[in-house]
C-alpha positions in Angstrom: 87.5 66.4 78.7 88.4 69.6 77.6 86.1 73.0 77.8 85.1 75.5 75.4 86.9 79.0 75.6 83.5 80.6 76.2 84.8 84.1 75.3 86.3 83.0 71.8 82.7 84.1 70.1 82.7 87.6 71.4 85.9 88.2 70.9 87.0 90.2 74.2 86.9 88.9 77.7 83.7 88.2 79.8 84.5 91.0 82.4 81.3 89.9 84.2 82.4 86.8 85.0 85.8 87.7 85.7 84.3 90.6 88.6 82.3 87.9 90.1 85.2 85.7 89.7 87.2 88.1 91.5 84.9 88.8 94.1 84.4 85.5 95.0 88.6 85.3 95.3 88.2 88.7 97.5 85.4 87.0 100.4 87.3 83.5 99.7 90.8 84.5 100.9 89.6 87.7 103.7 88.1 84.6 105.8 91.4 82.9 104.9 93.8 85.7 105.6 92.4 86.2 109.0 94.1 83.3 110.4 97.6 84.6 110.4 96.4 88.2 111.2 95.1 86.7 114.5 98.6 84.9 115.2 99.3 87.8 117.8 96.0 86.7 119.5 95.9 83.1 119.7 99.6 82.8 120.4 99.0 85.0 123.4 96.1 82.8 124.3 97.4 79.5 124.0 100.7 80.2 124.6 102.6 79.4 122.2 105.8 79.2 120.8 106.8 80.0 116.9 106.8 76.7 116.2 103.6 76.3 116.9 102.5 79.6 114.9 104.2 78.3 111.7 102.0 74.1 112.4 99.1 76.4 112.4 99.9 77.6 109.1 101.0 74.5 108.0 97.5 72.4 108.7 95.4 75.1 106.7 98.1 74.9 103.4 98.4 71.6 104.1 94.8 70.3 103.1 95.0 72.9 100.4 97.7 71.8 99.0 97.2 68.3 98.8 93.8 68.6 97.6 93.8 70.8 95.1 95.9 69.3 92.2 93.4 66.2 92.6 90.3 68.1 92.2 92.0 70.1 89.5 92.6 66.8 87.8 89.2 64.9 88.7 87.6 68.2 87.0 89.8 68.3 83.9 87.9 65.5 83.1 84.3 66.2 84.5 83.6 69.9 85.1 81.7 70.6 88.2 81.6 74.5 88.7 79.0 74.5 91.4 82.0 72.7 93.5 82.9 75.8 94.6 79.7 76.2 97.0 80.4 73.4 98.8 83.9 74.5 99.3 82.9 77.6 101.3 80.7 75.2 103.3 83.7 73.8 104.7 85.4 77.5 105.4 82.3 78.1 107.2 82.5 75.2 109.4 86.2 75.9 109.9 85.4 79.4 110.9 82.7 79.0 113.2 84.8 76.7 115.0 87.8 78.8 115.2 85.7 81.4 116.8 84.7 79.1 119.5 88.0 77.0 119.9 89.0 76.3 123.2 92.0 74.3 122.4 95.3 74.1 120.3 94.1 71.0 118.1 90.5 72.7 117.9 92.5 75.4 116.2 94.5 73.1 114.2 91.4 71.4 112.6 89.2 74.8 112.3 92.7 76.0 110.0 92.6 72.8 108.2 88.9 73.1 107.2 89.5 76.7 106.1 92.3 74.9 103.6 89.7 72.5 101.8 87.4 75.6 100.5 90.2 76.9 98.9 91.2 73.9 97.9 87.6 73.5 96.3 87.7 77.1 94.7 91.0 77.9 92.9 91.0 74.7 90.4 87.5 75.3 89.4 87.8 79.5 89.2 91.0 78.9 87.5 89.3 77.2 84.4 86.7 79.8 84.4 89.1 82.6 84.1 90.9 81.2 81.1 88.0 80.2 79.2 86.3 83.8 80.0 90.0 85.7 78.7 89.3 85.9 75.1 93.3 85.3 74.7 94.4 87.8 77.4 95.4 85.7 79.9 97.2 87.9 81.9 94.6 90.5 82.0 92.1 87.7 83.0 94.0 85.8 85.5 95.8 89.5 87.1 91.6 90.1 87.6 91.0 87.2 89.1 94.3 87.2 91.2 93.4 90.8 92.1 90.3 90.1 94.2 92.5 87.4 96.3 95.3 89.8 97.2 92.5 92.4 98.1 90.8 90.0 100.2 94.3 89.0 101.7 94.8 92.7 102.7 91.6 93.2 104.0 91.7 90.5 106.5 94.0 91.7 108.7 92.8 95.4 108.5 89.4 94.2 109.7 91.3 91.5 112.5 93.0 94.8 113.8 89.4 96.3 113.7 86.9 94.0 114.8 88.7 90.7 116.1 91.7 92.0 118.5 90.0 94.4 120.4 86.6 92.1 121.5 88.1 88.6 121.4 88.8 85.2 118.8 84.9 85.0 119.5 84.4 87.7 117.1 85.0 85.8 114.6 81.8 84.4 113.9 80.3 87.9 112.6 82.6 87.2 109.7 79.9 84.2 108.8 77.8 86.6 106.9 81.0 87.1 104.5 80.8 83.5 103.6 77.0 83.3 102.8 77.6 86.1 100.9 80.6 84.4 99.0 78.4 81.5 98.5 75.7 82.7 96.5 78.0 85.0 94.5 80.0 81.5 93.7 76.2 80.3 92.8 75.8 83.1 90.7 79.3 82.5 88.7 78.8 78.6 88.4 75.3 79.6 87.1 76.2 81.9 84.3 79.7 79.5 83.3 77.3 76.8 82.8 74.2 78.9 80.8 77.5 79.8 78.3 78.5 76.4 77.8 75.1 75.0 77.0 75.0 78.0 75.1 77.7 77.4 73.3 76.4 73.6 72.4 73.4 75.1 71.3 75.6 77.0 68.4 76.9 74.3 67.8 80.7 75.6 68.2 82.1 72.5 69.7 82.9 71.1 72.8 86.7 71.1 72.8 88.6 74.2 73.1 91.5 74.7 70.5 95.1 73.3 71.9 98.0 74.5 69.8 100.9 71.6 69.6 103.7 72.3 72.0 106.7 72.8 70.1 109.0 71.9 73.6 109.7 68.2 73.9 107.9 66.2 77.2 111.6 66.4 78.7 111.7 70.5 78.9 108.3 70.7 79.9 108.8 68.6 83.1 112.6 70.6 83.0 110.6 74.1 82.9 107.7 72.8 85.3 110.6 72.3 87.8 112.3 75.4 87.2 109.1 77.4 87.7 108.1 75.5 90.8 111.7 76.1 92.4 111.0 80.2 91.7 107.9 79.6 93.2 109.2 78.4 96.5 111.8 80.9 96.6 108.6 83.6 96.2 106.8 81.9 98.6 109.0 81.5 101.4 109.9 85.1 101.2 106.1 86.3 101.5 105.2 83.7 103.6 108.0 86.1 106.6 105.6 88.9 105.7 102.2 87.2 106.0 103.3 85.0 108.8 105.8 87.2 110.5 105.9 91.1 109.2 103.9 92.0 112.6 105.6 89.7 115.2 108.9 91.3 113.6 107.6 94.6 113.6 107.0 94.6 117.5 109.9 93.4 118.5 112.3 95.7 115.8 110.1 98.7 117.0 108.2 98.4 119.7 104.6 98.9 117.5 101.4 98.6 118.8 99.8 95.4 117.2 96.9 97.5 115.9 100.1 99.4 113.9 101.7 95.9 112.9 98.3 95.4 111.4 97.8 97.9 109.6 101.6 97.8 107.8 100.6 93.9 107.0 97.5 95.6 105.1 99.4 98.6 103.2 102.2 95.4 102.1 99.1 92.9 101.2 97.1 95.6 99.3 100.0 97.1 97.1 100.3 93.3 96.4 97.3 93.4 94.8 98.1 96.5 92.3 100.9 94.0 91.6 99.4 91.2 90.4 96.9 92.8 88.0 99.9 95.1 86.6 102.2 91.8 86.3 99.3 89.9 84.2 98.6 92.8 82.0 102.4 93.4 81.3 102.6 89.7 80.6 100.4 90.1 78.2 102.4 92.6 76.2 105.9 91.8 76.9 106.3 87.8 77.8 105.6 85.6 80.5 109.6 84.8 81.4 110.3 89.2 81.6 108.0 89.7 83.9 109.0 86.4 85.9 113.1 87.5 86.1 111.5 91.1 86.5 109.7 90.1 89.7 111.7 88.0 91.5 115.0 89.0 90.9 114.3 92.6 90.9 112.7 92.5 95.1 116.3 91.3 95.5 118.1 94.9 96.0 114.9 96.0 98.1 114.7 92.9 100.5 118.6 93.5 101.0 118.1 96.7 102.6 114.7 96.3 104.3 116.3 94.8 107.5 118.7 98.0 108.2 115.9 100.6 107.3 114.3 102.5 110.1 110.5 102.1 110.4 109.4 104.8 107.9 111.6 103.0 105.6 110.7 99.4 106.1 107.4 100.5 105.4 108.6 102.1 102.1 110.6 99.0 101.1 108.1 96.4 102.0 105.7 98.8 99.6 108.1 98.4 97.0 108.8 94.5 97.4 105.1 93.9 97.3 104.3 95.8 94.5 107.2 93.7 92.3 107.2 90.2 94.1 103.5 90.0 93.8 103.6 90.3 89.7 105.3 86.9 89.5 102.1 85.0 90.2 100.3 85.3 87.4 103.1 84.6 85.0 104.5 81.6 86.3 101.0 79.7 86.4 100.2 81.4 82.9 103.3 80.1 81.9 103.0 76.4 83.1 99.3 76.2 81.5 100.6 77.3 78.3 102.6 74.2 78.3 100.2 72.0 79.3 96.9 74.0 78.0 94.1 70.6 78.0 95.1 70.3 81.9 94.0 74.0 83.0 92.3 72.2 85.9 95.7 70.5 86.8 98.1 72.7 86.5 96.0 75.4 88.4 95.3 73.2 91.1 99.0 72.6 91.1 100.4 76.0 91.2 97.5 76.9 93.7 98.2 74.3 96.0 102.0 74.4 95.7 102.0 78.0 96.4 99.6 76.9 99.3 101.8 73.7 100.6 105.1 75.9 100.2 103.5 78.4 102.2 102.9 76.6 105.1 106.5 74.6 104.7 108.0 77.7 105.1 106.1 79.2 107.7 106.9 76.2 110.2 110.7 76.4 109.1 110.6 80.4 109.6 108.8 79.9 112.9 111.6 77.1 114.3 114.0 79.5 112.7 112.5 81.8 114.5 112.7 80.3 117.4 116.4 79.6 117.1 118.0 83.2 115.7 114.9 85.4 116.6 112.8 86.8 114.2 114.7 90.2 113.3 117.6 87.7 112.2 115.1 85.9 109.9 114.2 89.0 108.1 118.0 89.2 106.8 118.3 85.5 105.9 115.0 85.4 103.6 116.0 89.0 102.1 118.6 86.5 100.1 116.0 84.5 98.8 114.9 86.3 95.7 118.2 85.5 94.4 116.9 82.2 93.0 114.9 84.5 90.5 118.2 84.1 88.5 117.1 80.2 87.3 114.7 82.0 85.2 117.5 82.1 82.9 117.2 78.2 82.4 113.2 78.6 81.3 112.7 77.7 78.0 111.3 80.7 75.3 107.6 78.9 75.3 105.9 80.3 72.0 102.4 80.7 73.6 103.6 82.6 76.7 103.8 85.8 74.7 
């Protein structure tokens, strides 16, 4: 079952729904980004190795991951926006007991039920933002990215704040964030559904408008795999920044943690300027530019980010944020325009791959880690948005413009 693009009638997007949208993405992934922020913290605590820092990661992407392209699929079919409530349930639960974890595999199972709410929210959300675009898709899905990378950035400013300095206990003040994210998903699922029966009422149909695919099944599945490869070769270069930036900080420079901290916020809040920017210049100038423009063009930048000094790390890893972080929204535009009746899907997909190839990559960093030291691993990924040059094999999808 396919849903109505509820913003087709007005003929411009619902920018209500996409702000609430967005906020909802914002209090979804702070909670969710405080978990590597407090890597410093637990490591210290439970003593452990890097290893053990990247399985951390690994459980929370982990449940994301492999959740998420099911529910995107079970809800292709069957809807279910309020979904989304229950979802942050399960942060809750994993967030309260994080707070009061007393062991390793407490830990482990408080990251993992952190991973099922946003395994619950980004199928669902995804849908919404499409059908609430009017036909900008970038615009609408750079809004809706937007309040994740903000929330992403946040996280670690107010770990620095609140969490390192009184304890992993801390954590449970944090609680009040979720309620609140709850009822504004309530809210969102509330006015999404009064527009659809809305919509019935008219009389306007109950299938949104697919235009044929011009590309054969053969290059889709050729240019699904092509975009999945770029998106591993994204993702394992964030994931040294949001896994590692501060651990590599200390040791290169000898920085406070509090001053590691606040660096991973200036990197994960340029990100978010990013992602907006790469949606809305989607829009105007393709899907595939703004892809080879955002990986491939970190490339020069990430080569010379592990011989700057500190001022200019922090300016290059400014600069590699702001591009790397446009990619997102184009390569999961991109694969719904060739699949556009499984939004659900191929959001849940995306979301989850980006999740699962996260946490991959974290644990290999953190054994890499182990093995080279973390300073080396800075050099190695620096290499990594070189695979931005596949983009050359994507084919020219006529609905990605």
């Amino acid at each position: 079952m396919t849903s109505v693009s509820i913003a087709t009638s007005r003929g411009r997007p619902l920018m209500s729904v996409l702000a609430a949208l967005s906020g909802a993405h914002l209090l979804n992934d702070l909670v969710q980004s405080m978990i590597p922020a407090l890597y410093p913290l637990i490591k210290e605590s439970y003593r452990l190795d890097f290893v053990q820092i990247g399985l951390i990661t690994l459980a929370f992407q982990v449940t994301s991951s492999l959740l998420q392209p099911v529910l995107g699929y079970l809800t292709d079919r069957r809807p279910w926006p309020y979904a989304m409530v229950l979802g942050m349930a399960a942060t809750l639960s994993g967030l309260l007991l994080l707070a009061f974890a007393h062991s390793y595999g407490v830990v482990l199972i408080a990251a993992a039920l952190v991973g099922v709410g946003s395994a619950v929210f980004h199928p669902e959300a995804t849908r919404m933002a499409r059908h609430a675009a009017a036909g900008r898709q970038g615009l609408a899905q750079g809004v809706f990215q937007v309040g994740g990378h903000a929330g992403y950035a946040i996280g670690p400013l107010l770990a620095a704040i609140v969490v390192v300095p009184r304890g992993q206990s801390s954590l449970a003040w944090f609680s009040g964030i979720v309620l609140l994210a709850m009822v504004l998903m309530f809210w969102t699922a509330s006015r999404y559904v009064a527009f659809r029966r809305r919509q019935v009422a008219e009389g306007k149909g109950t299938q949104e408008k697919v235009h044929s695919n011009l590309l054969p099944r053969r290059r889709i599945v050729f240019a699904m795999a092509i975009l999945m490869v770029l998106l591993l070769s994204k993702n394992a270069y964030t994931a040294s920044f949001t896994s590692y930036y501060t651990f590599y900080l200390i040791e290169r420079f000898g920085v406070t943690v509090q001053l590691s901290q606040i660096m991973l916020f200036v990197y994960l809040v340029v990100g978010a300027v990013g992602v907006i920017a790469g949606g809305m210049l989607g829009d105007r100038i393709g899907r595939d530019r703004v892809i080879w423009l955002s990986i491939l063009g970190t490339l020069p930048f990430a080569l010379m980010l592990p011989y700057a000094d500190l001022f200019w790390t922090g300016v290059l890893s400014v600069i590699v944020s702001l591009i790397i972080s446009s990619a997102f929204a184009s390569i999961l535009i991109y694969a719904i325009d060739l699949v556009p009746h499984r939004v659900g899907l191929v959001g849940g997909l995306f979301y989850g791959l980006s999740f699962g190839l996260g946490g991959i990559c974290a644990a290999a960093l953190g054994a890499l880690a182990d093995w080279i030291g973390i300073i080396n691993v800075f050099w190695v990924c620096a290499w990594l948005p070189a695979v931005g040059l596949m983009t050359f094999f994507l084919p020219r999808n006529p609905h990605s413009v």
